[in-house]
N, C-alpha and C positions, 0 to 999 in steps of 0.2 A: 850709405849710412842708415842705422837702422832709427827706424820713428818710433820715439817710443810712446804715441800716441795710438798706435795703430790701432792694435790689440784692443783697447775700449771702443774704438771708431766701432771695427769687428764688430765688439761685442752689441752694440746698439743697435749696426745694421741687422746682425742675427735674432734679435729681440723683436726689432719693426717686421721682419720679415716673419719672423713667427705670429705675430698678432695678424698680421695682414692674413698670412695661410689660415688662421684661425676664423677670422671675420667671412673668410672665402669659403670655407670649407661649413660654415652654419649657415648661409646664402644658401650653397648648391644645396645642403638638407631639407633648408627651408621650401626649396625651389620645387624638388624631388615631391613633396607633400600637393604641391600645385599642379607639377605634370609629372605625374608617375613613373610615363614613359622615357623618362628621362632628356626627354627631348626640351631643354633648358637654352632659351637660346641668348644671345651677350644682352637684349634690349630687357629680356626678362630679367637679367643676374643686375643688370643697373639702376632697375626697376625698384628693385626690393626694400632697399631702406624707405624710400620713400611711401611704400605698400606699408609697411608693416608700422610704420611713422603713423599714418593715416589709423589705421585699427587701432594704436593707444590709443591717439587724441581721442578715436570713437568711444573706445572706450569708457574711458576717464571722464570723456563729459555726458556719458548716457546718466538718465536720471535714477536708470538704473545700477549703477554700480554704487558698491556699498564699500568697498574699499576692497586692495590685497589677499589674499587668503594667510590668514595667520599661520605660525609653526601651533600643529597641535601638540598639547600639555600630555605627555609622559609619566608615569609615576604618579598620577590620581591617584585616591582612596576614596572607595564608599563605603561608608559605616552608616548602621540604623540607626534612629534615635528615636525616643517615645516621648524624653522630657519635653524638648522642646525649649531650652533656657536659655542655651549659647546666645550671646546679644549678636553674634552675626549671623546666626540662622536666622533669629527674630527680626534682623534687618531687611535683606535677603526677602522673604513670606511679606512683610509691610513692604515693601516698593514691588514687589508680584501685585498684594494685593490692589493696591496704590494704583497702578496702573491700568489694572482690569476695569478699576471701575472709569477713569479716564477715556476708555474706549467703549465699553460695553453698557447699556441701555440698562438704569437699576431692576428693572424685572428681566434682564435676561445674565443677570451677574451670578455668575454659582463659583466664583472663586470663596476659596475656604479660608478662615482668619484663623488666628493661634487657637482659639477657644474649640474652633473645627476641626480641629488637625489634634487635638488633644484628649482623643476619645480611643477606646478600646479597639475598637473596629478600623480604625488608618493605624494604617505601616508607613514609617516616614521614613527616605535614606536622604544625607547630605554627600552631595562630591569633595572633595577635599585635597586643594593643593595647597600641601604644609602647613599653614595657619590660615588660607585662604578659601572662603565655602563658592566653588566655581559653581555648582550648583545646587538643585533638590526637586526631590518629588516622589510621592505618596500612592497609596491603594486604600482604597476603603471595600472592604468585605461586604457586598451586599447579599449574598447566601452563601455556602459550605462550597458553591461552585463558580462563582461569579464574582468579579473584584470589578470596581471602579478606576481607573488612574487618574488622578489628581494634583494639581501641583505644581507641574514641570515648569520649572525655570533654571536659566540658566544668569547667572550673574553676567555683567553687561564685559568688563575685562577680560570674559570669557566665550565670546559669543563668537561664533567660527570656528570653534577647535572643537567639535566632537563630544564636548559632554552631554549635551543633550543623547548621540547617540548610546556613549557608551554607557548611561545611565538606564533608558531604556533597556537597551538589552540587558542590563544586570537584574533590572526589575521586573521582567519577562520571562528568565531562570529563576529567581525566587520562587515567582507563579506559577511555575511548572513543579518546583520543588514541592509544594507547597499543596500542590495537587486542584490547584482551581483548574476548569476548564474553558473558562473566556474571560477577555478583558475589554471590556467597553470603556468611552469616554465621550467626553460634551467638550467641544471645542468652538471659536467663535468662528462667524460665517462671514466675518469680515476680511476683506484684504490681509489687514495684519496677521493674521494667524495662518495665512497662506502658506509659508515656510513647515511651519506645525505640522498641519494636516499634509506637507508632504514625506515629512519624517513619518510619521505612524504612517502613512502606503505604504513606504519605504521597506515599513517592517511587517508587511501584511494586515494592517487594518483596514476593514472596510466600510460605506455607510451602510447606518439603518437606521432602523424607526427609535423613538425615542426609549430609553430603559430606566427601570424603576419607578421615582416619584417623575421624573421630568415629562413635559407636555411640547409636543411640537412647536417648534418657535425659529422664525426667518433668521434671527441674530443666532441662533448653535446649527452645529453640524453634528452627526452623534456616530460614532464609531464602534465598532467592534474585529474583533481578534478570536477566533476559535484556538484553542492549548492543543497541542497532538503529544 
């Protein structure tokens, strides 16, 4: 007599057995990445969840872990702005500003306020997802050949996903456009700005001595950028 149960039995056993083949088959991957030579042996393949169990926890509880890596934002737009009005850009510039000085020693604070940022000589872009300003940051023209960078922030529901980069590089092509031949900047020498100052390596900036009005000082680091 036929069971008409089977056929679902089946189907489950074929379902567990695929998840199993699957769970098996990202082990031996995993395993291959530990001994190349494929020489995998049963105590190593038993090993593994409990290996890899271990590195979250490490993970997860280093003091250093900052969370997940976000999906980065697609479909950004950077648009200039000169007014300066929009109340979320002015939000945005007051918690930048806000916070520089929270960290940064008042003689060694050279973050720019709206009044700073509203002058003929800064070039201002904001980032823009949909109604949302994920970032911004500025140039100030210090001769016919030499700009400042200035500014750079990235809004906090945005921090992970690349706008810092691709803002930079947009602002880098302007400069080039634009026909300046180096871009210098003043960043902090603290911890926090650690992330910062390795974005600008990232993109070939290097240190050096202080430029323009600025005067050597322990709390900045000072960069530059040669244009080709």
């Amino acid at each position: 007599m036929f069971d008409r149960g089977l056929p679902k039995r089946l189907g489950r056993w074929r379902n567990k057995a695929g998840i199993l083949a699957t769970q098996r088959g990202a082990l031996f991957a995993a395993a291959l990445l530990i001994d190349p030579a494929q020489q995998v042996s049963t105590s190593t393949m038993r090993s593994l969840p409990r290996y890899f169990a271990g590195e979250w926890v490490a993970r997860v509880s280093s003091p250093a872990f900052k969370g997940f890596p976000m999906k980065r934002v697609e479909g950004m737009e950077i648009k200039q702005d000169s007014r300066l009005v929009d109340v979320r850009i002015i939000r945005l510039l007051e918690e930048h500003v806000a916070e520089m000085k929270s960290i940064t020693p008042p003689e060694s604070k050279h973050a720019l306020d709206l009044d700073g940022l509203r002058v003929p000589e800064i070039s201002f872009w904001a980032v823009w997802d949909a109604d949302n300003v994920a970032g911004c940051g500025a140039i100030r023209e210090l001769d016919q050949n030499h700009v400042e960078l200035k500014s750079m922030r990235t809004a906090s529901a945005y921090q992970g996903r690349g706008v810092a980069s691709r803002l930079l590089r947009h602002i880098v092509a302007r400069c080039r456009e634009k026909g300046y031949q180096r871009i210098s900047l003043e960043t902090g020498a603290m911890d926090f700005f650690i992330p910062a100052r390795r974005l600008y390596a990232k993109f070939g900036f290097t240190e050096c001595s202080p430029f323009a009005d600025y005067r050597a000082d322990p709390n900045s680091v000072f960069m530059t950028m040669t244009l080709s």
